[in-house]
mmCIF file of the N, C-alpha and C atoms, coordinates in Angstrom:
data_MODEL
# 
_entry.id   MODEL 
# 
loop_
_atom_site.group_PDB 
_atom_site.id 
_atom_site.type_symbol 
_atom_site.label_atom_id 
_atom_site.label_alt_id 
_atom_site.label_comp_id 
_atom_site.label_asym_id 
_atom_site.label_entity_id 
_atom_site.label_seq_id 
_atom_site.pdbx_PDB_ins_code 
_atom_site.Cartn_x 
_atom_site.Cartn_y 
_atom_site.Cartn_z 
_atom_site.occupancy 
_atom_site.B_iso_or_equiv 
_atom_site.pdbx_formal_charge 
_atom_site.auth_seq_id 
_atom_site.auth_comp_id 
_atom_site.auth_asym_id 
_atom_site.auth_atom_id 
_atom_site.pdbx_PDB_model_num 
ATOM 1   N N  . UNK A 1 1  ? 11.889  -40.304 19.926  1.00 0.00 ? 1  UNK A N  1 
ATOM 2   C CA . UNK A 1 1  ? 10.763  -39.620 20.523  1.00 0.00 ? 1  UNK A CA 1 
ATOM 3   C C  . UNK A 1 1  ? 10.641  -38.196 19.989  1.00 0.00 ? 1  UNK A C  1 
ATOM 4   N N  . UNK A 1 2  ? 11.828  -37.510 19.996  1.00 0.00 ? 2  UNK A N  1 
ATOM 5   C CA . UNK A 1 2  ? 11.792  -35.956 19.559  1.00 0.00 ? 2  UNK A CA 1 
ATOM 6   C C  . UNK A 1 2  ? 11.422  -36.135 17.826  1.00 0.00 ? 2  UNK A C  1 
ATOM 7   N N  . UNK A 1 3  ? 11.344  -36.431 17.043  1.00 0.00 ? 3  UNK A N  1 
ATOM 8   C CA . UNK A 1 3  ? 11.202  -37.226 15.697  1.00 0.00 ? 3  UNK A CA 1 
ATOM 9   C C  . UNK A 1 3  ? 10.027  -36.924 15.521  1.00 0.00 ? 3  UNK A C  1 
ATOM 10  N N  . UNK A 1 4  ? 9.069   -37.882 16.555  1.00 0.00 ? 4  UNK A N  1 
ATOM 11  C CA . UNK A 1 4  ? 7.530   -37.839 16.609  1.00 0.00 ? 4  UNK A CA 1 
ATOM 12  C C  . UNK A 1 4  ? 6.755   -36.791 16.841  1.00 0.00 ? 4  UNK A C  1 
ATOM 13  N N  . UNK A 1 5  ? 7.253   -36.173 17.437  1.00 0.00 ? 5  UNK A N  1 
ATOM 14  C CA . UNK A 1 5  ? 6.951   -34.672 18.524  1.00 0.00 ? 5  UNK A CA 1 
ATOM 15  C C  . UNK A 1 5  ? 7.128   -33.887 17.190  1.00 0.00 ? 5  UNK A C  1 
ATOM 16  N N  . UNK A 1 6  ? 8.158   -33.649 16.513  1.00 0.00 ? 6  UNK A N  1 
ATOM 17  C CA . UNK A 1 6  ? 8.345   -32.899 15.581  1.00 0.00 ? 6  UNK A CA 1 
ATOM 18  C C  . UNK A 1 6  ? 7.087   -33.703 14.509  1.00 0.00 ? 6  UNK A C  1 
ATOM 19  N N  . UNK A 1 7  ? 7.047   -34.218 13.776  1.00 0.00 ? 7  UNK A N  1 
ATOM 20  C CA . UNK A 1 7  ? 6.379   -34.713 12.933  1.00 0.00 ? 7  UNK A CA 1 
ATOM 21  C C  . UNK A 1 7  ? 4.445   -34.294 13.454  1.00 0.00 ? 7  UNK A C  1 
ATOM 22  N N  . UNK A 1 8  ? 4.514   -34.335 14.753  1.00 0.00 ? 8  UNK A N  1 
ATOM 23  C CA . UNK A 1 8  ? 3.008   -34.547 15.115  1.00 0.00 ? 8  UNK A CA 1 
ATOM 24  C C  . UNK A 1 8  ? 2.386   -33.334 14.989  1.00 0.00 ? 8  UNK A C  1 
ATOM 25  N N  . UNK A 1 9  ? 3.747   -32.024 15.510  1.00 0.00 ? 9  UNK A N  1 
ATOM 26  C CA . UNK A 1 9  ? 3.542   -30.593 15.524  1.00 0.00 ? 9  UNK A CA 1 
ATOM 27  C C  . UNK A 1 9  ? 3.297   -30.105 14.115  1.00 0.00 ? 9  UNK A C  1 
ATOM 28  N N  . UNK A 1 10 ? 4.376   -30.572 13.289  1.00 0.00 ? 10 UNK A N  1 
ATOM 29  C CA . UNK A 1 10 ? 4.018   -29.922 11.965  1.00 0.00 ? 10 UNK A CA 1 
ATOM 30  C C  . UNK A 1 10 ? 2.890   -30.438 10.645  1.00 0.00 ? 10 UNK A C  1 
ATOM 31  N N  . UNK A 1 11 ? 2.156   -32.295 11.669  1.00 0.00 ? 11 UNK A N  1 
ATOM 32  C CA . UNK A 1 11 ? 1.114   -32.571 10.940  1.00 0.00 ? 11 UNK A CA 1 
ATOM 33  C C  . UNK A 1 11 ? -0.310  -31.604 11.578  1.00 0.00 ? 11 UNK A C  1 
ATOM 34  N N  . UNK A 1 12 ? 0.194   -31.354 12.400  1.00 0.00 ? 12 UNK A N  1 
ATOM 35  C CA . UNK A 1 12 ? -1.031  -30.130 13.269  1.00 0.00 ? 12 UNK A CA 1 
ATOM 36  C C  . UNK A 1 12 ? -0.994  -28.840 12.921  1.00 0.00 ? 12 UNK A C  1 
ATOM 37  N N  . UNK A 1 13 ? -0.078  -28.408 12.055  1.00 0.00 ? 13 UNK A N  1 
ATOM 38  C CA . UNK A 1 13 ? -0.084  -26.903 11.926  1.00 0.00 ? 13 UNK A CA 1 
ATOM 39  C C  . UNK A 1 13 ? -0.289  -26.824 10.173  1.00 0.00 ? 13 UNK A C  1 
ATOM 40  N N  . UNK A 1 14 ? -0.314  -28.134 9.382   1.00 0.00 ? 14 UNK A N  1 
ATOM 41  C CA . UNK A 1 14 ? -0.353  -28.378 8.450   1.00 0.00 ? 14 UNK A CA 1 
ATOM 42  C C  . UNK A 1 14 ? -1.930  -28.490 8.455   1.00 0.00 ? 14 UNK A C  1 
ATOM 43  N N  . UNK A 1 15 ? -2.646  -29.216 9.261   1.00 0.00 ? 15 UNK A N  1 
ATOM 44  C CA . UNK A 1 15 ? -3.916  -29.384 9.359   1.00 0.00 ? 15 UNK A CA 1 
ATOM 45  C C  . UNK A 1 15 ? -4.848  -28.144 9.651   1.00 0.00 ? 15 UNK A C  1 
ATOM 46  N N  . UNK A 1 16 ? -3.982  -27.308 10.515  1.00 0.00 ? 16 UNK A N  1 
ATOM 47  C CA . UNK A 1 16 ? -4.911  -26.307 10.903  1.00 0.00 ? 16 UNK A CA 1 
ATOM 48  C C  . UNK A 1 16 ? -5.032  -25.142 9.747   1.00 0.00 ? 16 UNK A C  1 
ATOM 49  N N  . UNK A 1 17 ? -3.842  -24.730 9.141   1.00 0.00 ? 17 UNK A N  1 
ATOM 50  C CA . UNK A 1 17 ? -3.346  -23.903 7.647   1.00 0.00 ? 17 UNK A CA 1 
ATOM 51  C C  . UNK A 1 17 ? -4.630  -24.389 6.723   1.00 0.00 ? 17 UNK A C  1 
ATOM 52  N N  . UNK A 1 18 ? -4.840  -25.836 6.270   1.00 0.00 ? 18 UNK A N  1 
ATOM 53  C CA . UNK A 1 18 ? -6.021  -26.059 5.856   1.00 0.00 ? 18 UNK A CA 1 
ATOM 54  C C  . UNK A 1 18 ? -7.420  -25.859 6.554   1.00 0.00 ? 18 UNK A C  1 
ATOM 55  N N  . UNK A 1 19 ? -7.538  -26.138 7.859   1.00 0.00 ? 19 UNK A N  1 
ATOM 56  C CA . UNK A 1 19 ? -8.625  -25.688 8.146   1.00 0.00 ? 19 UNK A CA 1 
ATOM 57  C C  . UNK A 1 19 ? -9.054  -24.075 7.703   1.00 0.00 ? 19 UNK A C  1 
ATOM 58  N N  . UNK A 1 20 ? -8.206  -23.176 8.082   1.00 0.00 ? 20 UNK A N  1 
ATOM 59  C CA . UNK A 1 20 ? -8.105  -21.982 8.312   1.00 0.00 ? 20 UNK A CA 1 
ATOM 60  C C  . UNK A 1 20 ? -8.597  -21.272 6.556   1.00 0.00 ? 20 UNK A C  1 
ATOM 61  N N  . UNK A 1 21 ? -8.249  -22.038 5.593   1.00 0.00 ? 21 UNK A N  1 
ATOM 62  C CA . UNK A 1 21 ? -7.752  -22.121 4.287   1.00 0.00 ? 21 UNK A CA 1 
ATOM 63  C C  . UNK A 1 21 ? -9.465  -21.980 3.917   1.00 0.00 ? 21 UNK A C  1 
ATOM 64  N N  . UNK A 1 22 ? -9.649  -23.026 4.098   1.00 0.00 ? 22 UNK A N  1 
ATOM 65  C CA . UNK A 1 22 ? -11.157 -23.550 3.551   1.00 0.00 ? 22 UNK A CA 1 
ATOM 66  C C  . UNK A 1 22 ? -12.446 -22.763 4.182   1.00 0.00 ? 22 UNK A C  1 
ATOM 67  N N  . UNK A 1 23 ? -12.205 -22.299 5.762   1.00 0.00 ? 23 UNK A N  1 
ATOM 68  C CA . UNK A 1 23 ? -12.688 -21.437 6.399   1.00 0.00 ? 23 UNK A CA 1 
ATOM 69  C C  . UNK A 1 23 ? -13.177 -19.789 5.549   1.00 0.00 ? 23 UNK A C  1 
ATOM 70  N N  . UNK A 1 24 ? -12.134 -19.689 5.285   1.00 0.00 ? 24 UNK A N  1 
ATOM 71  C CA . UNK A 1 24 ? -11.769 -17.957 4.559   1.00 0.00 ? 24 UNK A CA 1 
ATOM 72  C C  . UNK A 1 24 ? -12.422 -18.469 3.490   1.00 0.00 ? 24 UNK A C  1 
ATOM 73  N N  . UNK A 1 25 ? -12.289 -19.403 2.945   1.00 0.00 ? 25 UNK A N  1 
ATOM 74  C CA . UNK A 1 25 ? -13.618 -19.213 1.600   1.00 0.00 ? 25 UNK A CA 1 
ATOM 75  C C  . UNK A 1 25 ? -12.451 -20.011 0.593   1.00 0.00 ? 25 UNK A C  1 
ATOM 76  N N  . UNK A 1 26 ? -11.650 -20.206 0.542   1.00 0.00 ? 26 UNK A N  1 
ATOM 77  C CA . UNK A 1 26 ? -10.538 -20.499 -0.663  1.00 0.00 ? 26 UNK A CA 1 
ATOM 78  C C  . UNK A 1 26 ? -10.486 -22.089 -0.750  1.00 0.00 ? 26 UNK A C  1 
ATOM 79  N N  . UNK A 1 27 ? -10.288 -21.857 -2.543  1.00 0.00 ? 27 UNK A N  1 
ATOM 80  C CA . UNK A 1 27 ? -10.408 -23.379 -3.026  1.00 0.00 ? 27 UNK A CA 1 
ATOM 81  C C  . UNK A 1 27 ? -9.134  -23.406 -3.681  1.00 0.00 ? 27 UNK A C  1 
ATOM 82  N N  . UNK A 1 28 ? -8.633  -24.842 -4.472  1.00 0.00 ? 28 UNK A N  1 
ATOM 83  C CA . UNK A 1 28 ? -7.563  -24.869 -5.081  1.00 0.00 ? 28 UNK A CA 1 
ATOM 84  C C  . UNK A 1 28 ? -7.493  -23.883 -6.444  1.00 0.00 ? 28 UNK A C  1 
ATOM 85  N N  . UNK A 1 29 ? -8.802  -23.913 -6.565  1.00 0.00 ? 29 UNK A N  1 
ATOM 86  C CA . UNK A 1 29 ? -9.398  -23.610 -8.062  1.00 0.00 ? 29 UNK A CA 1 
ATOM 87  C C  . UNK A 1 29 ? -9.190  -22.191 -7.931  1.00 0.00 ? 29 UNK A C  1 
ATOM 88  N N  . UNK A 1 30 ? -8.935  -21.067 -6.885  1.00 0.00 ? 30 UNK A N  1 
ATOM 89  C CA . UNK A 1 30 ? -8.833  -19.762 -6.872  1.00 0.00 ? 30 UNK A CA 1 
ATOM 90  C C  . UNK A 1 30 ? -7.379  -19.906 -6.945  1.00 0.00 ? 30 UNK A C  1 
ATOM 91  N N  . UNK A 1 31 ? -6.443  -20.540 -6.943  1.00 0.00 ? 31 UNK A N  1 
ATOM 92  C CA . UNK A 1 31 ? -5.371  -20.034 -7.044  1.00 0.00 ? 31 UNK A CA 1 
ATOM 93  C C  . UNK A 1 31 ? -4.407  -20.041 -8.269  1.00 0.00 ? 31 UNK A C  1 
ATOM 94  N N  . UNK A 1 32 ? -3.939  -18.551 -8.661  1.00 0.00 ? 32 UNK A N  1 
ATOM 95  C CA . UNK A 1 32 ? -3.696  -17.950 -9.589  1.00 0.00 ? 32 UNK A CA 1 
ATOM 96  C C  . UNK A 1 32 ? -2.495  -18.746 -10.168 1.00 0.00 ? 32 UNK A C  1 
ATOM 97  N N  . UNK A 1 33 ? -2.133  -19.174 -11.286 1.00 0.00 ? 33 UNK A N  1 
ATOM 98  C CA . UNK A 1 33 ? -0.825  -19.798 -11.890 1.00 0.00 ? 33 UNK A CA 1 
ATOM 99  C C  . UNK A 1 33 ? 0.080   -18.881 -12.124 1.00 0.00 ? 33 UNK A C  1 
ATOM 100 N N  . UNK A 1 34 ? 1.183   -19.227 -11.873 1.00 0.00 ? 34 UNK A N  1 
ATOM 101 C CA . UNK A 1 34 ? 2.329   -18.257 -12.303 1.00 0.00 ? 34 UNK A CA 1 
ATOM 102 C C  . UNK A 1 34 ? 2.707   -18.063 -13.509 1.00 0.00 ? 34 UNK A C  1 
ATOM 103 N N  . UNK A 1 35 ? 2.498   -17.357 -13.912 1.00 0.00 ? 35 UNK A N  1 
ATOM 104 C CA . UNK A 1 35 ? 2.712   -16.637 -14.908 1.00 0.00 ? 35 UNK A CA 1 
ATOM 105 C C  . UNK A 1 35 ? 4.474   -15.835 -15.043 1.00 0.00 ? 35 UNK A C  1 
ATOM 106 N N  . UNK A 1 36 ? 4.833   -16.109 -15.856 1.00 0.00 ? 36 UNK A N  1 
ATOM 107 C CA . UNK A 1 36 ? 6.217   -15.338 -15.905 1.00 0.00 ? 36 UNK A CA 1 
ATOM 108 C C  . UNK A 1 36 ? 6.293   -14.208 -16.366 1.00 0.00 ? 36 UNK A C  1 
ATOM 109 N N  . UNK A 1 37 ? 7.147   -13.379 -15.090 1.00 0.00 ? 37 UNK A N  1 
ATOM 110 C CA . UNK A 1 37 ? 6.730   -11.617 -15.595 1.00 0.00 ? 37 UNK A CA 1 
ATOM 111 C C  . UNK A 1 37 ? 8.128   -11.393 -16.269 1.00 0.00 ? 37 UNK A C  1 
ATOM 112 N N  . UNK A 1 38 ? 7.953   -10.362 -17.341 1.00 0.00 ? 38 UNK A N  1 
ATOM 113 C CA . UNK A 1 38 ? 9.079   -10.033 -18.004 1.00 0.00 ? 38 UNK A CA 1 
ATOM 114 C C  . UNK A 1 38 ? 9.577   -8.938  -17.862 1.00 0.00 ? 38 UNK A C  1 
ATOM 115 N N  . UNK A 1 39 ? 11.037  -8.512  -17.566 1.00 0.00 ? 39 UNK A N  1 
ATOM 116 C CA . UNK A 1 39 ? 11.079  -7.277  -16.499 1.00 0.00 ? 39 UNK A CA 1 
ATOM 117 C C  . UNK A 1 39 ? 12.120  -6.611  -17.735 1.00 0.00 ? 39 UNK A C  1 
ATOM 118 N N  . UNK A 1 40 ? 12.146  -5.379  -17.375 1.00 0.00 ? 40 UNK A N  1 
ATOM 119 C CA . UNK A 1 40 ? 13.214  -4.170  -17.897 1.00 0.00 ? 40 UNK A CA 1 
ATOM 120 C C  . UNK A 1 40 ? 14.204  -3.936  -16.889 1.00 0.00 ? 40 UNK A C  1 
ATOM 121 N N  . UNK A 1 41 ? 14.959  -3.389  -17.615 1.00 0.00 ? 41 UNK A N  1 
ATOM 122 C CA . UNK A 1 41 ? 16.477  -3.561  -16.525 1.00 0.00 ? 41 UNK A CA 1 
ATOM 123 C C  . UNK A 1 41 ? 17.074  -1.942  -16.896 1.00 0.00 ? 41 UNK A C  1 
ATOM 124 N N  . UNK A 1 42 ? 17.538  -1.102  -15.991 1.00 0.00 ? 42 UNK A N  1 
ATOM 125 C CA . UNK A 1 42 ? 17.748  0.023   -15.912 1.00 0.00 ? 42 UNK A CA 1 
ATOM 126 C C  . UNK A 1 42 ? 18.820  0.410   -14.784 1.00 0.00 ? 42 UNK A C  1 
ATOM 127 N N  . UNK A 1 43 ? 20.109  0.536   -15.458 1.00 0.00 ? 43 UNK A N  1 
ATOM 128 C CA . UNK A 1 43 ? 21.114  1.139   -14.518 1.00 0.00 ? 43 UNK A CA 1 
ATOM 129 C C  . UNK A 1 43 ? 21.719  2.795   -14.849 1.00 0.00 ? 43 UNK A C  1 
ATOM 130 N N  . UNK A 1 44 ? 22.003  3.057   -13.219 1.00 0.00 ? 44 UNK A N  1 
ATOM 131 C CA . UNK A 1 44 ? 21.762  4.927   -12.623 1.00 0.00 ? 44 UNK A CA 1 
ATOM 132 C C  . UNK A 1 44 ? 23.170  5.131   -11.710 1.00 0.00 ? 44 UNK A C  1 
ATOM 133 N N  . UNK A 1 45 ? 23.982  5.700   -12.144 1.00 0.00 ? 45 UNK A N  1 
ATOM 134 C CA . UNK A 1 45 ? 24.985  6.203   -11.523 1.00 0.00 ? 45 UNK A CA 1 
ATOM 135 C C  . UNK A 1 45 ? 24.540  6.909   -9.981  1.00 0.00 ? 45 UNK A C  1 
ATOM 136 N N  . UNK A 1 46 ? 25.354  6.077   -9.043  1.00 0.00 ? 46 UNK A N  1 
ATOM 137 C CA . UNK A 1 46 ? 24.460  6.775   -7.775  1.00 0.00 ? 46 UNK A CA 1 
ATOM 138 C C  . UNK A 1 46 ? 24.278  8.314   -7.530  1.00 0.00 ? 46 UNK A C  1 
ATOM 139 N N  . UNK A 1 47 ? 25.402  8.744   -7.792  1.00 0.00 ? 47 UNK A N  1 
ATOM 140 C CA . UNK A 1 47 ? 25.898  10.450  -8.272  1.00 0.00 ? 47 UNK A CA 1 
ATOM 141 C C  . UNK A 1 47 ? 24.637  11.301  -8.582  1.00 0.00 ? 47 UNK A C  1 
ATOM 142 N N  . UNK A 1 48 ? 23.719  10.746  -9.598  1.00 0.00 ? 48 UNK A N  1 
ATOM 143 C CA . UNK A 1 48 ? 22.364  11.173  -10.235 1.00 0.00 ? 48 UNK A CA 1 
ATOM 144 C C  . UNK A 1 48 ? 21.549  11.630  -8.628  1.00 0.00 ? 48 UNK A C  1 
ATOM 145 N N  . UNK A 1 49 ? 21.553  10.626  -7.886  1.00 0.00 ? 49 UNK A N  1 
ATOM 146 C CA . UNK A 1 49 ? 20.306  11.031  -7.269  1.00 0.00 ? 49 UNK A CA 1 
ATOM 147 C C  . UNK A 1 49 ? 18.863  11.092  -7.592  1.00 0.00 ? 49 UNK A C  1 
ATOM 148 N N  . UNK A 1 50 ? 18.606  10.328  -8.746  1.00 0.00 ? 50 UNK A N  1 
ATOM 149 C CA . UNK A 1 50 ? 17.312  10.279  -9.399  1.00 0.00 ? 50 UNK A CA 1 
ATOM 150 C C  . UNK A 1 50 ? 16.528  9.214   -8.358  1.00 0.00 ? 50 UNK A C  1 
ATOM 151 N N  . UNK A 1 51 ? 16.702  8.380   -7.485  1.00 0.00 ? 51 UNK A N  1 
ATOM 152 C CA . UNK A 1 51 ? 16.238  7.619   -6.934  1.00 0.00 ? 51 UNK A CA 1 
ATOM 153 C C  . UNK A 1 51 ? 14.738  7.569   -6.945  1.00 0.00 ? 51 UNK A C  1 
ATOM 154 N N  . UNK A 1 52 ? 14.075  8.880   -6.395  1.00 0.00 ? 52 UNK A N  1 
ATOM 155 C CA . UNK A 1 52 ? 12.645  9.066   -6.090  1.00 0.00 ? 52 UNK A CA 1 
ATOM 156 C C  . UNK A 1 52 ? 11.798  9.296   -7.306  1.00 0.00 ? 52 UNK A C  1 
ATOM 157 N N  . UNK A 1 53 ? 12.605  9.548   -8.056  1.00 0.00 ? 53 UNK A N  1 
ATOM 158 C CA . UNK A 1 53 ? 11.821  9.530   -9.705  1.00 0.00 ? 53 UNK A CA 1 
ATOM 159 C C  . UNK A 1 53 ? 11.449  7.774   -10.671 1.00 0.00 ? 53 UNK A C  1 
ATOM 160 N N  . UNK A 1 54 ? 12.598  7.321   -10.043 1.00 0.00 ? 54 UNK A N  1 
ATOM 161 C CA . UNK A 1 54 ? 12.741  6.297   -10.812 1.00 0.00 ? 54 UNK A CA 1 
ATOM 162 C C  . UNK A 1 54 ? 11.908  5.377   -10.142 1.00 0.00 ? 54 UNK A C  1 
ATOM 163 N N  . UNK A 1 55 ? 11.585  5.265   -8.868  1.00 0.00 ? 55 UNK A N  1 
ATOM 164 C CA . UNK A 1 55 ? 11.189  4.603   -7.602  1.00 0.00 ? 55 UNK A CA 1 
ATOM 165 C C  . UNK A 1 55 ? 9.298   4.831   -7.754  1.00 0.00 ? 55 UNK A C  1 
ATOM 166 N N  . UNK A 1 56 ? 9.235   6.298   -8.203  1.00 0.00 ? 56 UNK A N  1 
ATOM 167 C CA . UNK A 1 56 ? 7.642   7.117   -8.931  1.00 0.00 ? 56 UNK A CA 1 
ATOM 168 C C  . UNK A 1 56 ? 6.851   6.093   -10.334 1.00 0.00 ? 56 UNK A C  1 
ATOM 169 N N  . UNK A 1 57 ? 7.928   6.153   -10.899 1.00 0.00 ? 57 UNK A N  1 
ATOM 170 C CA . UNK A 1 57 ? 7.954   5.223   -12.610 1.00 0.00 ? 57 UNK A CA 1 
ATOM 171 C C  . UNK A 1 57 ? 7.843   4.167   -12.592 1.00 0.00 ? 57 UNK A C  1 
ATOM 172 N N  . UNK A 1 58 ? 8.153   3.312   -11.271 1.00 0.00 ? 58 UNK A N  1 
ATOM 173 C CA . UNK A 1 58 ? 7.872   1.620   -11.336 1.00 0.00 ? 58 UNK A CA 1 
ATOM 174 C C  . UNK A 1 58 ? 9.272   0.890   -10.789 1.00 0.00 ? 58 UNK A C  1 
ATOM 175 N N  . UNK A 1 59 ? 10.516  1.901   -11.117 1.00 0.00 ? 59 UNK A N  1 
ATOM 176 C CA . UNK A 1 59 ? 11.219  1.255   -11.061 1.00 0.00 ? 59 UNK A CA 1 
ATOM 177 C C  . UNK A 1 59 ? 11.831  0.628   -9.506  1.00 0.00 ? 59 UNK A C  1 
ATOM 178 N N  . UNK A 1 60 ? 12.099  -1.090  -9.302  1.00 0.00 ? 60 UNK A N  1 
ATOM 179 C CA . UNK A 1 60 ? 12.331  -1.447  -7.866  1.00 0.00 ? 60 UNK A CA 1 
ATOM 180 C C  . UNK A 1 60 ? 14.487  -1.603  -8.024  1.00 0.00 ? 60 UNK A C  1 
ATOM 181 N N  . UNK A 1 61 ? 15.096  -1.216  -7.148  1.00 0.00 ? 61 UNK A N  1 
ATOM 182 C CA . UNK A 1 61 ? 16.489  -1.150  -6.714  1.00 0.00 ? 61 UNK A CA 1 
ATOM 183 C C  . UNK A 1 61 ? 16.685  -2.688  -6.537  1.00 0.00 ? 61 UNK A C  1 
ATOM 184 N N  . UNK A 1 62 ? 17.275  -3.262  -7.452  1.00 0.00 ? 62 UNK A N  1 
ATOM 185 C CA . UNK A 1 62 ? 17.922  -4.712  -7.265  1.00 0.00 ? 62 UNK A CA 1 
ATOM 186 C C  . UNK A 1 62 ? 19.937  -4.921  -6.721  1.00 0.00 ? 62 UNK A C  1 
ATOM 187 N N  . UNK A 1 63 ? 20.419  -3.613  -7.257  1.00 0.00 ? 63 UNK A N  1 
ATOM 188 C CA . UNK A 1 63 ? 21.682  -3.913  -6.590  1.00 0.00 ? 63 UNK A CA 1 
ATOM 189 C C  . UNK A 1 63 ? 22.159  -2.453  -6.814  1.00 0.00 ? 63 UNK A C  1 
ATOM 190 N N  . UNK A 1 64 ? 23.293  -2.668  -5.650  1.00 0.00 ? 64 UNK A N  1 
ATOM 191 C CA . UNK A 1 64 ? 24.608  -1.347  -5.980  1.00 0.00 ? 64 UNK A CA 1 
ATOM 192 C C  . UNK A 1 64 ? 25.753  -2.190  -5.998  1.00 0.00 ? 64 UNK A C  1 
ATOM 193 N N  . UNK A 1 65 ? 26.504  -1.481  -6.926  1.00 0.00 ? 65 UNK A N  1 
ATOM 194 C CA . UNK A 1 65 ? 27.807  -2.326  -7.545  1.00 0.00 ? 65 UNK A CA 1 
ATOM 195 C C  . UNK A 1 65 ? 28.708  -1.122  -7.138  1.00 0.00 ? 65 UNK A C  1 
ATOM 196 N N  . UNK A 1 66 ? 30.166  -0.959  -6.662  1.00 0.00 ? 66 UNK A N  1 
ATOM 197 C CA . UNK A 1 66 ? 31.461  0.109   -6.720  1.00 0.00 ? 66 UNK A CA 1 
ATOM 198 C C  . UNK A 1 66 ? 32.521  -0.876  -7.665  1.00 0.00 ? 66 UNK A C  1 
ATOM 199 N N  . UNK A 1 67 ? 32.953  0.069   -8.264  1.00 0.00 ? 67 UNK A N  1 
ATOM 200 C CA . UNK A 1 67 ? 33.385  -0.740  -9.018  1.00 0.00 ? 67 UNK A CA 1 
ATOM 201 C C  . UNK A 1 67 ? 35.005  -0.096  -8.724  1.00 0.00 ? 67 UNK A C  1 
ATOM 202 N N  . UNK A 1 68 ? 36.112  -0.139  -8.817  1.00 0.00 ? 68 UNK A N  1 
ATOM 203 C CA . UNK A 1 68 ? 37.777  -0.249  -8.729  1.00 0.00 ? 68 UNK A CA 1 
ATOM 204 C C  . UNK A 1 68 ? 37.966  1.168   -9.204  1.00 0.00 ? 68 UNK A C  1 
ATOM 205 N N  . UNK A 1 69 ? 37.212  1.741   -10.541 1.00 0.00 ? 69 UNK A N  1 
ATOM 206 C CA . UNK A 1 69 ? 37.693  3.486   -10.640 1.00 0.00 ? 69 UNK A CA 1 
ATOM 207 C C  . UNK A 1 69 ? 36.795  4.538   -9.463  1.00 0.00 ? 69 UNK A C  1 
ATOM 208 N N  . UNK A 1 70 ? 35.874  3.712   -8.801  1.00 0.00 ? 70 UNK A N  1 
ATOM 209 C CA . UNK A 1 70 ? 35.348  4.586   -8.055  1.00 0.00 ? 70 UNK A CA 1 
ATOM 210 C C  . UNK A 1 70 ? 33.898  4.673   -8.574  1.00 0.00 ? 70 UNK A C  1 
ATOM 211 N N  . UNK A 1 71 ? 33.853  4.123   -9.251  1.00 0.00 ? 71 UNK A N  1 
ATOM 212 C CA . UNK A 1 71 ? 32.204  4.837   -9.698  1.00 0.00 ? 71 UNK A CA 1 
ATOM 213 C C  . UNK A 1 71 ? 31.220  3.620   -9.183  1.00 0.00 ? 71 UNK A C  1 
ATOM 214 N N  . UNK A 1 72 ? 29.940  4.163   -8.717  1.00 0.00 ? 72 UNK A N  1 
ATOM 215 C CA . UNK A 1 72 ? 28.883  3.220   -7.875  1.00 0.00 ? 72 UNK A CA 1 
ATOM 216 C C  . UNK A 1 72 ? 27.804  3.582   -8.329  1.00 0.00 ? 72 UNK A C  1 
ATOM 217 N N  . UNK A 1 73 ? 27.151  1.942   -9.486  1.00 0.00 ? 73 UNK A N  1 
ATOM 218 C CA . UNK A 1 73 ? 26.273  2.054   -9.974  1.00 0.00 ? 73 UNK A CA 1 
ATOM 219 C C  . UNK A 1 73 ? 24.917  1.529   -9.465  1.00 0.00 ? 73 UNK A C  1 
ATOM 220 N N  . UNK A 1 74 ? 23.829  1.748   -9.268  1.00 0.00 ? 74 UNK A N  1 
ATOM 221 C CA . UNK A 1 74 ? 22.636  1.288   -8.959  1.00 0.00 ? 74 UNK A CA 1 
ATOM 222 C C  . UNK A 1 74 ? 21.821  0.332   -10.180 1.00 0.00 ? 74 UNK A C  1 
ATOM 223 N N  . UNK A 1 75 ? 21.357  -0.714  -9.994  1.00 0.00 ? 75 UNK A N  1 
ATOM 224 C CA . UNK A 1 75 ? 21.066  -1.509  -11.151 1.00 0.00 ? 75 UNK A CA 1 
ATOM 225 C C  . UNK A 1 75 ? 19.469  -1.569  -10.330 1.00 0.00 ? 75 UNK A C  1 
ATOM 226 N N  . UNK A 1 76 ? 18.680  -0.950  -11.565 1.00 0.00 ? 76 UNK A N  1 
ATOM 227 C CA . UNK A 1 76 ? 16.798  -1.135  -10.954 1.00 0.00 ? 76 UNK A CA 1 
ATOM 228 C C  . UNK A 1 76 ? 16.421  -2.183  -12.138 1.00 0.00 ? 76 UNK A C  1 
ATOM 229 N N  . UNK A 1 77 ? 15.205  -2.644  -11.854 1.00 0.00 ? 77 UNK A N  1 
ATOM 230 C CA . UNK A 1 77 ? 14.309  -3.813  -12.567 1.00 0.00 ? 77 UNK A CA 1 
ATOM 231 C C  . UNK A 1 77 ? 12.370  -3.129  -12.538 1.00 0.00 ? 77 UNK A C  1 
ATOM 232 N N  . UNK A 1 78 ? 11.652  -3.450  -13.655 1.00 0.00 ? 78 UNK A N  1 
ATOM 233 C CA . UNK A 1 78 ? 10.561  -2.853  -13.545 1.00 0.00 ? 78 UNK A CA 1 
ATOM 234 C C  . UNK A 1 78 ? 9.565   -4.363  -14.163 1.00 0.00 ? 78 UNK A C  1 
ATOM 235 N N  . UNK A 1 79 ? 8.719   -4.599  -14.002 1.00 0.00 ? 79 UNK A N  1 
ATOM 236 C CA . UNK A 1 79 ? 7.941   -5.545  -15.044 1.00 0.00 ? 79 UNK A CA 1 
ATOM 237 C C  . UNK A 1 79 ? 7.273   -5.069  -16.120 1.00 0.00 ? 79 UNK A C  1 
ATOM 238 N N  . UNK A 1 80 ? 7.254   -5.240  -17.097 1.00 0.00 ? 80 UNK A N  1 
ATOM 239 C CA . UNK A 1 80 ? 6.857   -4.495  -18.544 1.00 0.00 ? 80 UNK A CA 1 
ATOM 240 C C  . UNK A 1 80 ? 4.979   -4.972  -18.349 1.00 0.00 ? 80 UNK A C  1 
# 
């Protein structure tokens, strides 16, 4: 029974997403293909403090690494 209930809810919220879809004006045909973006890769000793510059330029913060001598690097990514 709970099976059905589940199945009935998410054929109803599946139905309504399309209603809602077609409503707003949108066809299959508007939607954009993915395209693969090709990114630049840029690592910043946290020490710098350049954050708000680099953050100005495009660049987005993908990781901080510490590494065993102590030093903690920031690794950013940008799309070319």
């Amino acid at each position: 029974m709970r099976r059905s209930v589940t199945a009935s809810a998410t054929a109803v919220l599946v139905a309504a997403c399309l209603i809602a879809f077609t409503a707003l004006g949108g066809s299959a045909e508007e939607i954009p293909k993915k395209v693969p973006l090709k990114w630049e890769y840029h690592k910043e000793s946290v020490s710098s403090g350049n954050f708000n510059e680099l953050g100005k330029d495009g660049w987005e913060l993908v990781a901080v690494t510490s590494y065993p001598n102590g030093a903690v690097v920031a690794y950013f990514k940008r799309s070319l």
